[in-house]
C-alpha positions as semicolon CSV with decimal commas, in nm:
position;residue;x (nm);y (nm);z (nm)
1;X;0,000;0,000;0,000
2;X;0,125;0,369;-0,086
3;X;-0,035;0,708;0,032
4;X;-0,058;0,984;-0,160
5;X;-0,195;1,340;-0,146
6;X;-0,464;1,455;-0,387
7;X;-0,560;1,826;-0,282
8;X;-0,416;1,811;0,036
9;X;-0,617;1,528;0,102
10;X;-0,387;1,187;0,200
11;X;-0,538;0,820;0,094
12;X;-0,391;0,507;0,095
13;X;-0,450;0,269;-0,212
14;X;-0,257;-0,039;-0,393
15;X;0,084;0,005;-0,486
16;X;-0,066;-0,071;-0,872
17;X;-0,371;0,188;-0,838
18;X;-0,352;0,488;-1,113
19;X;-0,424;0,796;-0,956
20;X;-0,781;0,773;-1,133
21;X;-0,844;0,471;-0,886
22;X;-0,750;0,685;-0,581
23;X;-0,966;1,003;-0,671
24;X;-1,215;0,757;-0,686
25;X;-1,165;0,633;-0,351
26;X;-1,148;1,006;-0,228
27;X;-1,522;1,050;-0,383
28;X;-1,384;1,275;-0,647
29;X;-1,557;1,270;-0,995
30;X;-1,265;1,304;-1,235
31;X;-1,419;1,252;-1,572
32;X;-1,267;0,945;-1,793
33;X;-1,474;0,862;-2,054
34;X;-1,198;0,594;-2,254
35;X;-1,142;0,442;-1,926
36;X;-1,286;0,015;-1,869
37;X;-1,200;-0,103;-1,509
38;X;-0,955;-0,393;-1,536
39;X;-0,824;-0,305;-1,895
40;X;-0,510;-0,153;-2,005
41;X;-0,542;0,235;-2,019
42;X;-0,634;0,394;-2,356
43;X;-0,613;0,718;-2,272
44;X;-0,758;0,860;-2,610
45;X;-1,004;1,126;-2,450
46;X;-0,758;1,270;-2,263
47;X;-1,006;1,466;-2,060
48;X;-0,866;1,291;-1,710
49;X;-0,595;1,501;-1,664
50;X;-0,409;1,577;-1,356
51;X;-0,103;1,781;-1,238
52;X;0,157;1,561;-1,010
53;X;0,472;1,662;-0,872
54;X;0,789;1,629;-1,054
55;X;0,632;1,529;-1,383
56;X;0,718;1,840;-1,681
57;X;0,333;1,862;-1,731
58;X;-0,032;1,767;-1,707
59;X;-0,065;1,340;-1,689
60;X;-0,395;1,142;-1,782
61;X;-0,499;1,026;-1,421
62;X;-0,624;0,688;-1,585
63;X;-0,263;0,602;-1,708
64;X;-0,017;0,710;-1,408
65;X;0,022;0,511;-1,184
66;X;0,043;0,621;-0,773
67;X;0,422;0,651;-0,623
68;X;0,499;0,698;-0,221
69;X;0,386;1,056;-0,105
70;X;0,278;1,166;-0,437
71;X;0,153;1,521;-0,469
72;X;-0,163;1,565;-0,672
73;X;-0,378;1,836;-0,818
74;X;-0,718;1,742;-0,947
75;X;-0,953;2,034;-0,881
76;X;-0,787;2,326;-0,991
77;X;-0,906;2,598;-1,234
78;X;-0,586;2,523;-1,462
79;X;-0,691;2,156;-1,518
80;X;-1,038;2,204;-1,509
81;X;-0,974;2,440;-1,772
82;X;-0,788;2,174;-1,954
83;X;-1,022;1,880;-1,901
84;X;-1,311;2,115;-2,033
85;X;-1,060;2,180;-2,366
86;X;-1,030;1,798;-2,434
87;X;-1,428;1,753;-2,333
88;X;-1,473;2,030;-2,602
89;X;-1,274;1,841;-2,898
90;X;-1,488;1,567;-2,818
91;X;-1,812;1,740;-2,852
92;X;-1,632;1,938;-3,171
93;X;-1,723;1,541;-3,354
94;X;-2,028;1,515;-3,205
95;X;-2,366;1,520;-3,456
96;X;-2,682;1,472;-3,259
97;X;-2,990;1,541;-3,020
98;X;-2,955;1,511;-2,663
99;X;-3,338;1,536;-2,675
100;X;-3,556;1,538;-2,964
101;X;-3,665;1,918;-3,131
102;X;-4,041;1,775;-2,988
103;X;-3,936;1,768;-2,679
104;X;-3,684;2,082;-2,671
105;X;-3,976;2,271;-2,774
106;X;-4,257;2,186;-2,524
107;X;-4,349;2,454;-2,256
108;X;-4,381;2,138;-2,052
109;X;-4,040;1,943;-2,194
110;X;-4,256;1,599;-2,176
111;X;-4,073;1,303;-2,292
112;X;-4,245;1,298;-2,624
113;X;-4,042;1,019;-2,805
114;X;-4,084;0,762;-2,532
115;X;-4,463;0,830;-2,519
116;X;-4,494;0,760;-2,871
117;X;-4,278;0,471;-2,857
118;X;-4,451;0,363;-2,571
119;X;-4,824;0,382;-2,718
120;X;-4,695;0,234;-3,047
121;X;-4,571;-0,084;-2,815
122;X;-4,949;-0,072;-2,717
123;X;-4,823;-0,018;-2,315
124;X;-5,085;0,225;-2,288
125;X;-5,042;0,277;-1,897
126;X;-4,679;0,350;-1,935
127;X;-4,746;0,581;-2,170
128;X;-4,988;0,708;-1,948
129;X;-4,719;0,739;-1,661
130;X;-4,483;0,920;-1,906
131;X;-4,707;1,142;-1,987
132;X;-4,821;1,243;-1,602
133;X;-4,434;1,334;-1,494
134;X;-4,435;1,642;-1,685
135;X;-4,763;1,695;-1,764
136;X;-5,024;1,686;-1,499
137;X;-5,413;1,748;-1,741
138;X;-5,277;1,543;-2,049
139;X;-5,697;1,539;-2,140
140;X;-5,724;1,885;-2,127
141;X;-5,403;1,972;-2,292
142;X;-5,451;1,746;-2,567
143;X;-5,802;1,909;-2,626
144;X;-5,651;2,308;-2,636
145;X;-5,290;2,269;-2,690
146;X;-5,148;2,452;-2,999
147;X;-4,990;2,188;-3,081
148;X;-4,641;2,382;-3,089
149;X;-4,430;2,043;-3,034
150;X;-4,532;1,924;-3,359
151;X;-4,396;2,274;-3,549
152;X;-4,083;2,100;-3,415
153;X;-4,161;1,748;-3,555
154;X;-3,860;1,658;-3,802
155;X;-4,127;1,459;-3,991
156;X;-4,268;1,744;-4,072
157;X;-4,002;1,840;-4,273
158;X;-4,060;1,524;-4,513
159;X;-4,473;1,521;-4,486
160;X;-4,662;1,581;-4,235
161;X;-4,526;1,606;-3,821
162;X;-4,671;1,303;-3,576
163;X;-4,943;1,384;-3,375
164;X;-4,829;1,443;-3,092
165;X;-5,134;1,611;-2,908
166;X;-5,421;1,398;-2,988
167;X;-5,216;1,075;-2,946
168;X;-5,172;1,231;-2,585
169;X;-5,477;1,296;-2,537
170;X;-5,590;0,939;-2,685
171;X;-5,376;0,809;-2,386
172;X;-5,534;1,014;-2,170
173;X;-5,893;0,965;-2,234
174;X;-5,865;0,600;-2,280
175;X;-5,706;0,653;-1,870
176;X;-5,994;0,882;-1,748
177;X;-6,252;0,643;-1,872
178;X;-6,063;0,309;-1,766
179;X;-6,212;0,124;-1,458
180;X;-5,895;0,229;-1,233
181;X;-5,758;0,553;-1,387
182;X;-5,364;0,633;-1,340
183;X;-5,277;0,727;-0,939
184;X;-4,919;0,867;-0,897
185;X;-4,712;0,739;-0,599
186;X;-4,723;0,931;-0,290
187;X;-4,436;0,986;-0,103
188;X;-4,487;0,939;0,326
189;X;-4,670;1,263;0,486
190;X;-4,356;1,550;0,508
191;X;-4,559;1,707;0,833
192;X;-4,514;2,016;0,557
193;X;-4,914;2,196;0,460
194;X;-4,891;2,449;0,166
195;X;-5,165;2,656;0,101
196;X;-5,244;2,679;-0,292
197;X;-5,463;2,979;-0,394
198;X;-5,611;2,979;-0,728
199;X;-5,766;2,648;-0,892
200;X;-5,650;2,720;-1,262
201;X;-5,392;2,469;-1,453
202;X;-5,109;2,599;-1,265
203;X;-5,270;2,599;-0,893
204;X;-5,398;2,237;-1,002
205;X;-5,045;2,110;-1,120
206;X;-4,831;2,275;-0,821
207;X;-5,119;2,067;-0,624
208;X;-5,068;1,737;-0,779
209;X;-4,694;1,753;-0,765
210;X;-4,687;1,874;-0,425
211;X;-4,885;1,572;-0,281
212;X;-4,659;1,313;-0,474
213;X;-4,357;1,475;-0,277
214;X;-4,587;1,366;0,055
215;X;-4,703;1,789;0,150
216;X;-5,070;1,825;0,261
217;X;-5,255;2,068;0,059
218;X;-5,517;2,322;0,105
219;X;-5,675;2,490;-0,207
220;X;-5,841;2,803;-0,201
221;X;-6,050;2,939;-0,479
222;X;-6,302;3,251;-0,469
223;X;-6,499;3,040;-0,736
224;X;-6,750;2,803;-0,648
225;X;-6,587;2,483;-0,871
226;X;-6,218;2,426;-0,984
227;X;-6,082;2,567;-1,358
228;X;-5,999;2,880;-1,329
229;X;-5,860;3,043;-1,724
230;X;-5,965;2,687;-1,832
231;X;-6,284;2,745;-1,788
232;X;-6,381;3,122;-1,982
233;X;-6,092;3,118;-2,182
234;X;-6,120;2,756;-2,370
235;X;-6,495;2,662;-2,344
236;X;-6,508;2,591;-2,680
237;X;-6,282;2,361;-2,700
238;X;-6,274;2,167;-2,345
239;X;-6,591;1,975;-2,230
240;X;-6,665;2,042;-1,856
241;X;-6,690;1,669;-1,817
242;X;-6,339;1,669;-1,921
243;X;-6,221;1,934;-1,660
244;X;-6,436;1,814;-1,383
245;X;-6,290;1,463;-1,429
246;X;-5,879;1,546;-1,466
247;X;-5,953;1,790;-1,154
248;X;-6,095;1,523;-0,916
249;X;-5,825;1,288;-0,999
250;X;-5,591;1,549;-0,872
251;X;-5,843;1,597;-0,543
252;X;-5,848;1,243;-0,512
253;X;-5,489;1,242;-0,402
254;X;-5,647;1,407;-0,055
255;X;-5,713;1,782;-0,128
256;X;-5,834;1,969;0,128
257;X;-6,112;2,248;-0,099
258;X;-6,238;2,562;0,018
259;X;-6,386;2,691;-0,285
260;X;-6,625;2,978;-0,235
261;X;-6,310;3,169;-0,008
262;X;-6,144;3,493;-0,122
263;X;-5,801;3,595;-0,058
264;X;-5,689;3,925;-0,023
265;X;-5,351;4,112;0,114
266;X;-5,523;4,261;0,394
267;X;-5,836;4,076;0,487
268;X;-6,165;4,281;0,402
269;X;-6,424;4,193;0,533
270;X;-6,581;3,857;0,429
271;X;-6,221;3,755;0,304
272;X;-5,924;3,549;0,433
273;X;-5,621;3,769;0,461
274;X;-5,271;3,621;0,297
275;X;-5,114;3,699;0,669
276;X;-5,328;3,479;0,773
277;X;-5,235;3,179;0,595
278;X;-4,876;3,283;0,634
279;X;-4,898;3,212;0,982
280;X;-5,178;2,902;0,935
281;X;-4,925;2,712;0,686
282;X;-4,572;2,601;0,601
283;X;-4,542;2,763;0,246
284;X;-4,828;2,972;0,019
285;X;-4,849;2,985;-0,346
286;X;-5,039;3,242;-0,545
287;X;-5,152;3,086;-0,834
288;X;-5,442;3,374;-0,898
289;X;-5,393;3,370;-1,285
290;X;-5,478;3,702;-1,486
291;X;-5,745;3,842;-1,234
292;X;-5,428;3,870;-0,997
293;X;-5,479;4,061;-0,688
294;X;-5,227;4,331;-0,574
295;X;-5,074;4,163;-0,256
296;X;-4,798;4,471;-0,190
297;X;-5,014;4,547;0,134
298;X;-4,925;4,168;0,284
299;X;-4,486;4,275;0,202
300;X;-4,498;4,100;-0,171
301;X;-4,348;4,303;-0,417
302;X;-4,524;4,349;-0,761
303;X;-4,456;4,478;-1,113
304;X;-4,651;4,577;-1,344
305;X;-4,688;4,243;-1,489
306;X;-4,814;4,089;-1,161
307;X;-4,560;3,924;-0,876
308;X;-4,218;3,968;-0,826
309;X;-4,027;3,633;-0,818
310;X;-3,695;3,503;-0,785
311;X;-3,617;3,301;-1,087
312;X;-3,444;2,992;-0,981
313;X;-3,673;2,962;-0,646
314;X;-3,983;3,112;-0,760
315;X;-4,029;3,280;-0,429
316;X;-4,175;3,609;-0,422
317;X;-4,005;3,907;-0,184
318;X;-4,197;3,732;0,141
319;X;-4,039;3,477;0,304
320;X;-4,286;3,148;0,237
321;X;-4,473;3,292;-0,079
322;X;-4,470;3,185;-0,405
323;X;-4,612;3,270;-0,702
324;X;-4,632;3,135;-1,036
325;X;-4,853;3,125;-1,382
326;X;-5,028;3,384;-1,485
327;X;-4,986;3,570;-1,120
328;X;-4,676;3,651;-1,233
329;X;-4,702;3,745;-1,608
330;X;-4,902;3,677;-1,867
331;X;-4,897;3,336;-2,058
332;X;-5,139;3,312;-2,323
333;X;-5,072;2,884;-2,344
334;X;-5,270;2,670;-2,057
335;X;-4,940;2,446;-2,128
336;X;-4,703;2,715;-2,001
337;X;-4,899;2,761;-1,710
338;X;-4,920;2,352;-1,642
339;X;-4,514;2,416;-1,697
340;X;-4,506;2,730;-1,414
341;X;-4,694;2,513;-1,144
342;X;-4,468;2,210;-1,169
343;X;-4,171;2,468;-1,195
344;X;-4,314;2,587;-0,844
345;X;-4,402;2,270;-0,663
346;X;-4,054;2,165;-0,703
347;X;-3,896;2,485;-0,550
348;X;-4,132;2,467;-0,303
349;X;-4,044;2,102;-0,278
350;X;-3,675;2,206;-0,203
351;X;-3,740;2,513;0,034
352;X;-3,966;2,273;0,247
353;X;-3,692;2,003;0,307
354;X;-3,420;2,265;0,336
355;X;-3,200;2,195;0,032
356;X;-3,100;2,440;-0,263
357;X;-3,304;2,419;-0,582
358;X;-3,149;2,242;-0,864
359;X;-2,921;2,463;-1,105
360;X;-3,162;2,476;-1,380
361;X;-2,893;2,695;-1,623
362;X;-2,653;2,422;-1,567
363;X;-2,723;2,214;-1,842
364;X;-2,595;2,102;-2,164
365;X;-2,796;2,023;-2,503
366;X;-2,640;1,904;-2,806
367;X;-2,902;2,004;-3,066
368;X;-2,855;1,959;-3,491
369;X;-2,915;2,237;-3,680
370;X;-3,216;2,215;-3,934
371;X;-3,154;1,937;-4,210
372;X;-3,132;2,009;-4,556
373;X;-3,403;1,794;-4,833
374;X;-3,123;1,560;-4,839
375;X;-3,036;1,505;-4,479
376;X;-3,432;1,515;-4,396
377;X;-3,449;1,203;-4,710
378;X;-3,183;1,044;-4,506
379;X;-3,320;1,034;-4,163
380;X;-3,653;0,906;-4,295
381;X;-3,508;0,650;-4,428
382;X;-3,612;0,327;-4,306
383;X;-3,896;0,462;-4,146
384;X;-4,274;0,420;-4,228
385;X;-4,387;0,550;-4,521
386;X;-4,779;0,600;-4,373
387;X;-4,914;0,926;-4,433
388;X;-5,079;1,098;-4,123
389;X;-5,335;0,986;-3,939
390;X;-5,689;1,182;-3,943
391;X;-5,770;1,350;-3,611
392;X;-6,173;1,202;-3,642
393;X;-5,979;0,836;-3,664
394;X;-5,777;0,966;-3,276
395;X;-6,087;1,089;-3,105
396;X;-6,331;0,774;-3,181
397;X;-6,389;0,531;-2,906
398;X;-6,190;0,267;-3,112
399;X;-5,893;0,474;-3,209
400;X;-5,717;0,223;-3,056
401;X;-5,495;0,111;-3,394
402;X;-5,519;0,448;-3,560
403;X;-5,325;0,566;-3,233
404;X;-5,010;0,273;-3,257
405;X;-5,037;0,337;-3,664
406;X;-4,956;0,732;-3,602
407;X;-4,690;0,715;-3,273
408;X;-4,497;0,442;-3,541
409;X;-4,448;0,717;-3,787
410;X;-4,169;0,887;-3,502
411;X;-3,829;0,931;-3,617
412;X;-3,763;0,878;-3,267
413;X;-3,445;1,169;-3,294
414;X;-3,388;1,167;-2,936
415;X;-3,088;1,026;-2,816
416;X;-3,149;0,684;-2,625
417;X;-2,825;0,622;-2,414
418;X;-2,859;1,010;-2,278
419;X;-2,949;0,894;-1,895
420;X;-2,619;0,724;-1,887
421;X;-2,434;0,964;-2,129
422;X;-2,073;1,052;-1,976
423;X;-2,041;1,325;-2,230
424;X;-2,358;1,516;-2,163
425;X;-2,290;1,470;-1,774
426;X;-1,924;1,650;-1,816
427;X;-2,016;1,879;-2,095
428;X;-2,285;2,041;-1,834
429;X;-2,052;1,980;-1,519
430;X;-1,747;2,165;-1,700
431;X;-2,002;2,421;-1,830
432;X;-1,881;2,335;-2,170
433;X;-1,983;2,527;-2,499
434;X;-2,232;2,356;-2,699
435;X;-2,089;2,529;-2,988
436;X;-1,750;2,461;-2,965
């Protein structure tokens, strides 16, 4: 056994360990992406690099092996700086989608390739599941969605895009009307109670998110019945039956209502006041959409849009509020509101349990630029030459084989390895340029 130093911090490891193998036993996450445990090194992506005493310059950690009271540097900004240079040649070769233009271009980012794939498989209640992780009224959606994911659709650039939205909505209705419709798992009670105000699509998708993270919630609405925007601003398109029905499956998850119950910033008279439920509950979230009240009299900063918020916690200038949706500027999509009240359950979520919200601007996303005719010929090559489906033929009650016939005509561009993908993991931990 030998001990060496790797930023000031000693460890003792096999006399035949590489210097990779004792970061690794220190818990540190040098990236070595041409490295296989118990084969010789390769040292081709050269993006393991370290600095060690007495050598004339930087050494691939994978290939050097350790020496008696070795002196190594592993964090540094010089070779961070050069492990993000050889991550960056890498990417330089690299033609591809981390995730599919579909996807990229939903308000809601819903895994739209493994949906379709999913549906065309005929696993209806995975699809289903798939489906519910991102997007929390898939029925109503799919009844007053614009549809924008499919502008994105590469097929659309050789005939005519998949339908997306009506083959989600297919999955959904065939849910809502099955004998046990989809339940998402709840995670034990937190002891946490949030107080939601406002019943539109984002107040009803912080809700549903919130309970699967194990929070109690109370929903206030000055309305008499849950909807909100959804109701006035889409009746020609969304049966009530369909809202009523997507809405109790969220209250079904135990909802505590108080429709019929105003909220103000000060309290009038025959209204709650928002001090009030400060003090009554762990965390608030205005969710008021565009009739949003002026809460500056309860210490909540507004603009002239509506709320002021933090952007990466959502949190509003009082300590415990939150708003999100149309409460804090105007979104003319119901999807971009379902978006904003998952995008708040989650920071609520992490202010709750006392941990940071994730760094959502530390990401990476390989993306291809548009294709040419020929490049477009070339990626539909192979696939299914079936013309689109007709939206009558998605909407029957036995749209059952129209809906597997359309989600087969996917190009499927996403990438499928991308949840084990060293490359994307470095690229967005070294902050690397997608452009390089």
């Amino acid at each position: 056994m030998v001990r060496i130093s790797i930023d000031n911090v000693e460890v003792e490891v096999d006399a035949n360990a590489s210097v990779l193998d004792a970061a690794r036993k220190l818990g540190i996450d040098v990236p070595a992406m041409c490295h296989l445990a118990e084969h010789r090194p390769n040292t081709s992506c050269m993006c393991c690099l370290v600095r060690v005493d007495g050598a004339a310059g930087f050494v691939p950690s994978c290939a050097t092996r350790v020496r008696e009271g070795m002196q190594v540097e592993s964090e540094s900004r010089e070779v961070h700086a050069l492990r993000r240079t050889g991550i960056e040649l890498l990417l330089a070769d690299h033609a591809g989608d981390c995730h599919a233009p579909c996807q990229n271009t939903c308000p809601a980012k819903m895994d739209i390739p493994n949906m379709l794939r999913l549906v065309a498989d005929g696993n209806y209640s995975a699809a289903l599941a798939t489906v519910k992780r991102d997007i929390a009224l898939p029925a109503i959606l799919g009844r007053v969605c614009p549809e924008i994911c499919e502008q994105a659709c590469r097929r659309g650039q050789h005939d005519s895009p998949a339908a997306i939205c009506q083959i989600k909505r297919f999955v959904a209705d065939r849910d809502l009307n099955s004998e046990h419709p989809y339940q998402p798992v709840l995670l034990p009670d937190s002891g946490k109670h949030v107080a939601v105000i406002g019943s539109g699509p984002t107040g009803l998708t912080a809700i549903y998110h919130l309970r699967q993270a194990g929070h109690r919630c109370t929903l206030f609405d000055a309305a008499d019945e849950a909807g909100g925007r959804l109701k006035y601003e889409f009746s020609a398109e969304l049966p009530l039956d369909v809202l009523w029905a997507e809405a109790n499956a969220i209250f079904s998850l135990g909802v505590d209502l108080r429709f019929g119950t105003t909220i103000t910033s000060a309290g009038a008279r025959d209204t709650k006041s928002l001090n009030s439920l400060v003090t009554e509950f762990d965390a608030v979230l205005l969710a008021t959409g565009n009739e949003a009240a002026d809460w500056s009299a309860a210490g909540v900063t507004m603009t002239k849009s509506g709320v002021r918020v933090d952007a990466a916690t959502r949190m509003t200038s009082r300590d415990g509020v939150f708003a999100a949706g149309n409460a804090v500027r105007p979104y003319k999509l119901a999807v971009q509101s379902v978006a904003e009240g998952k995008l708040a359950a989650e920071c609520i979520d992490c202010w709750l349990r006392n941990v940071a919200p994730p760094d959502r601007r530390k990401t990476y996303e390989t993306r291809l630029a548009r294709l040419t005719k020929q490049e477009v010929c070339d990626f539909c090559e192979g696939s299914l030459p079936t013309a689109r489906v007709e939206r009558s033929l998605l909407t029957r009650d036995d749209s059952e084989a129209a809906a597997r016939s359309e989600a087969e005509r996917c190009l499927e561009c996403d990438c499928r390895a991308l949840a084990n993908c060293l490359l994307h993991h470095y690229a967005a931990q070294y902050d690397c340029d997608a452009q390089h």
